[in-house]
C-alpha positions as CSV (number, residue, x, y, z in Angstrom):
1,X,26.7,-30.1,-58.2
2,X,27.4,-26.7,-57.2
3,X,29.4,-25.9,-53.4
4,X,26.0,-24.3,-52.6
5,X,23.8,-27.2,-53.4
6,X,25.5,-29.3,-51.7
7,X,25.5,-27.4,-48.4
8,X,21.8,-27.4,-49.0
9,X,21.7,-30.9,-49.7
10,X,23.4,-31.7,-46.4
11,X,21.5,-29.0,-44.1
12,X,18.0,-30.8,-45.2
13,X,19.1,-33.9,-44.8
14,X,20.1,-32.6,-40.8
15,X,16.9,-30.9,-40.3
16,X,15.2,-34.4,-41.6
17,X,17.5,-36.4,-39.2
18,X,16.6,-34.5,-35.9
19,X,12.8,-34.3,-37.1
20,X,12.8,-37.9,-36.8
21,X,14.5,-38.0,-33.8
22,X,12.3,-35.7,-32.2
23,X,9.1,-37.5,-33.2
24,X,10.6,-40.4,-31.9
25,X,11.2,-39.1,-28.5
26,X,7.8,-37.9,-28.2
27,X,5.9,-41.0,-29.2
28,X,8.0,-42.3,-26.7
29,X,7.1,-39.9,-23.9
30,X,3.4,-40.2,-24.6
31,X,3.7,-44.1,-24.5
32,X,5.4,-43.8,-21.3
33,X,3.2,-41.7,-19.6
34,X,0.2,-43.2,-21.0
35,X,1.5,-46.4,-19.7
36,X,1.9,-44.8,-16.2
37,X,-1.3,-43.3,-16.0
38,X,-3.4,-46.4,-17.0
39,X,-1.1,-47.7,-13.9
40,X,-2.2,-45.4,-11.3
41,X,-5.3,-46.4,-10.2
42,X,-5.5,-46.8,-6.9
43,X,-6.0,-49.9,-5.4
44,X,-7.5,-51.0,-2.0
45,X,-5.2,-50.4,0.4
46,X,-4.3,-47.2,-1.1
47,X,-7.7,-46.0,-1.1
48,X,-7.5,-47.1,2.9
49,X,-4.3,-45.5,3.6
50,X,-5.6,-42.3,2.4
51,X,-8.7,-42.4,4.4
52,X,-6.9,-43.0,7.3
53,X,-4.2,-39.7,7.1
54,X,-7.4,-37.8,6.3
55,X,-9.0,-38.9,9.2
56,X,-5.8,-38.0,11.0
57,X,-5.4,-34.2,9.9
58,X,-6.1,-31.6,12.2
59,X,-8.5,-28.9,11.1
60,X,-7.0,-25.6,11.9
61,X,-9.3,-22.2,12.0
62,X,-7.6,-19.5,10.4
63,X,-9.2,-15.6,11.5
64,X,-8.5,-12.1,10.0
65,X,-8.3,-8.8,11.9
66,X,-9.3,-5.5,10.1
67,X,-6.1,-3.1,9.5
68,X,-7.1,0.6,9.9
69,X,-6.4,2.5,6.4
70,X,-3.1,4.4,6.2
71,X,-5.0,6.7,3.5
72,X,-7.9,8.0,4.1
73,X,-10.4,9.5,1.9
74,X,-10.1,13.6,0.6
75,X,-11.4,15.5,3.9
76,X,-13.8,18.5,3.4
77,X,-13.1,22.2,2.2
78,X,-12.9,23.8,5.3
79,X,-12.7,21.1,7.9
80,X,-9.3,19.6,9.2
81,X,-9.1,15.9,9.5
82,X,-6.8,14.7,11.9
83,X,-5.0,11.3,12.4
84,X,-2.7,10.2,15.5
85,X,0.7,8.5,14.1
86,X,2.5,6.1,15.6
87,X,5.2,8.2,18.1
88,X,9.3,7.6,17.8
89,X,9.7,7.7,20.9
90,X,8.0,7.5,25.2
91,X,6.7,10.6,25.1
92,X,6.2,11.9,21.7
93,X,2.9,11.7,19.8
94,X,2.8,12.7,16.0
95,X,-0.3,13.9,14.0
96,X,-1.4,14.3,10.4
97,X,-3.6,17.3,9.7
98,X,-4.9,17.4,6.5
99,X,-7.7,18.9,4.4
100,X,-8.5,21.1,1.1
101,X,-8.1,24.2,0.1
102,X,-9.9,26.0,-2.9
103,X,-8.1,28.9,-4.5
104,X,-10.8,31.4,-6.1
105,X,-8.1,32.7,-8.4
106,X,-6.5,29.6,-9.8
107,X,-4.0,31.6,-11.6
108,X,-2.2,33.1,-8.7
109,X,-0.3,32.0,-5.7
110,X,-2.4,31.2,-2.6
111,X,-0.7,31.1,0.8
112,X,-1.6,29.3,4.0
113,X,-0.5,28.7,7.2
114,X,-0.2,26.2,9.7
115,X,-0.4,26.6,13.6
116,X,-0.4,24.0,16.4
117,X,-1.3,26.2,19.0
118,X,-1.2,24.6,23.1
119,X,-3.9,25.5,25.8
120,X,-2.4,27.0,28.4
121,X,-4.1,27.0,31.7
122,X,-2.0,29.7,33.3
123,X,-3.4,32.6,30.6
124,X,-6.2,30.2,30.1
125,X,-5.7,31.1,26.3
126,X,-4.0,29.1,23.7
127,X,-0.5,29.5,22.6
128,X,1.5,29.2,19.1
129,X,3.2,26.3,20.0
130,X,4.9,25.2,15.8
131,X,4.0,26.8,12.4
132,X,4.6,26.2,9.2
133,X,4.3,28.3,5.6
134,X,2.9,26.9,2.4
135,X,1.2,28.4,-1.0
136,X,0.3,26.6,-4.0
137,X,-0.9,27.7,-7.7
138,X,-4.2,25.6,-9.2
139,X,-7.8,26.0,-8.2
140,X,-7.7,23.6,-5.3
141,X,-5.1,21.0,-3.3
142,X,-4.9,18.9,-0.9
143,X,-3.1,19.9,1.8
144,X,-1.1,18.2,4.6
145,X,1.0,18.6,8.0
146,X,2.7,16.1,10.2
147,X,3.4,17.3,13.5
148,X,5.7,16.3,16.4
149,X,4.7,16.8,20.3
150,X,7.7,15.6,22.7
151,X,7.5,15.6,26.6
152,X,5.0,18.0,26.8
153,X,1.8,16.7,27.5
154,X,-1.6,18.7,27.6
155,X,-4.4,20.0,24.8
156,X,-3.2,21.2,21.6
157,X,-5.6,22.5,18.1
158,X,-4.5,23.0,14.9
159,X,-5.0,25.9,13.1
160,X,-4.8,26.6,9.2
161,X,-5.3,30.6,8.0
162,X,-5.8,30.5,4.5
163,X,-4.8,33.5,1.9
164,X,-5.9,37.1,4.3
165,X,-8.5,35.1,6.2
166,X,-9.2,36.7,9.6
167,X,-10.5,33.1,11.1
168,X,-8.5,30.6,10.7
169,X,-9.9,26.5,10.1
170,X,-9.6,24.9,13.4
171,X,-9.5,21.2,14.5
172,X,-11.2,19.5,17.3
173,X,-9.1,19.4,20.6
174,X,-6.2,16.8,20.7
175,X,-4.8,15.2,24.2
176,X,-1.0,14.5,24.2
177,X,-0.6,12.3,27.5
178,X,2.9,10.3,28.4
């Protein structure tokens, strides 16, 4: 007998010994737990005990609240859609305008500005109050602006100019109280 064959010989005759050993073991499992499931039934006073805690447990009403959506749907071409943040600090409110903005010549840059602009009821006339500059390339985008107002309380409107626009996009009125 070759050195090969015999290394063969012993390797199948390990591979026998711990298949038998593991059939073993698992005829021996499922007896067991056979044997402790044909056990279980319950008997009488079981059955009575259990009754008894059910009878005992207290039924507890559970209630959802609805949770506004943090992202809204696409607002209209044209039309700003505005949502009140949560503020950082007594007095400070902060806003997200947003809306869409269709480029007729997809190919080229299209600017746009932002405005916040304040009522003012010494001039009675509003007032630039923040801006900010964007652009973007592509036939259309969705646009957004978050805004802080600190101690200064009163109306404020934003404003978006798009490209050479004369009139800009406005929003409905906003009150900034403390």
């Amino acid at each position: 007998m070759t050195r090969s064959a015999a290394v063969i010989g012993t390797g199948s005759a390990t591979a026998a010994k711990l298949l038998v050993g593991a059939l073993a073991f698992t005829t021996a499992y499922v007896g067991v737990s056979a044997y402790s499931t044909a056990n279980s039934a319950p008997s009488a006073a079981a059955e009575e005990q259990a009754a008894e805690e059910q009878a005992a447990t207290q039924t507890v009403a559970l209630s959802a609240a609805a949770v506004p959506l943090t992202e809204q749907t696409e607002p209209e071409a044209g039309a700003i859609a505005v949502s009140a943040l949560p503020g950082r600090g007594t007095c400070e409110q902060t806003f997200m305008a947003r809306t869409v903005v269709l480029n007729p010549e997809a190919s080229s840059t299209l600017l746009y500005s932002w405005r916040l602009v304040r009522w003012s009821s010494v001039s009675r006339s509003w007032k630039t109050y923040q801006t900010e500059y964007a652009g973007f390339m592509g036939a259309r985008r969705n646009v957004k602006w978050e805004l802080s107002v600190r101690d200064n309380p009163g109306w404020y409107r934003i404003e978006l100019t798009v490209g050479g626009a004369k009139k800009p996009i406005k929003s409905d009125r906003l009150l900034v109280s403390c």
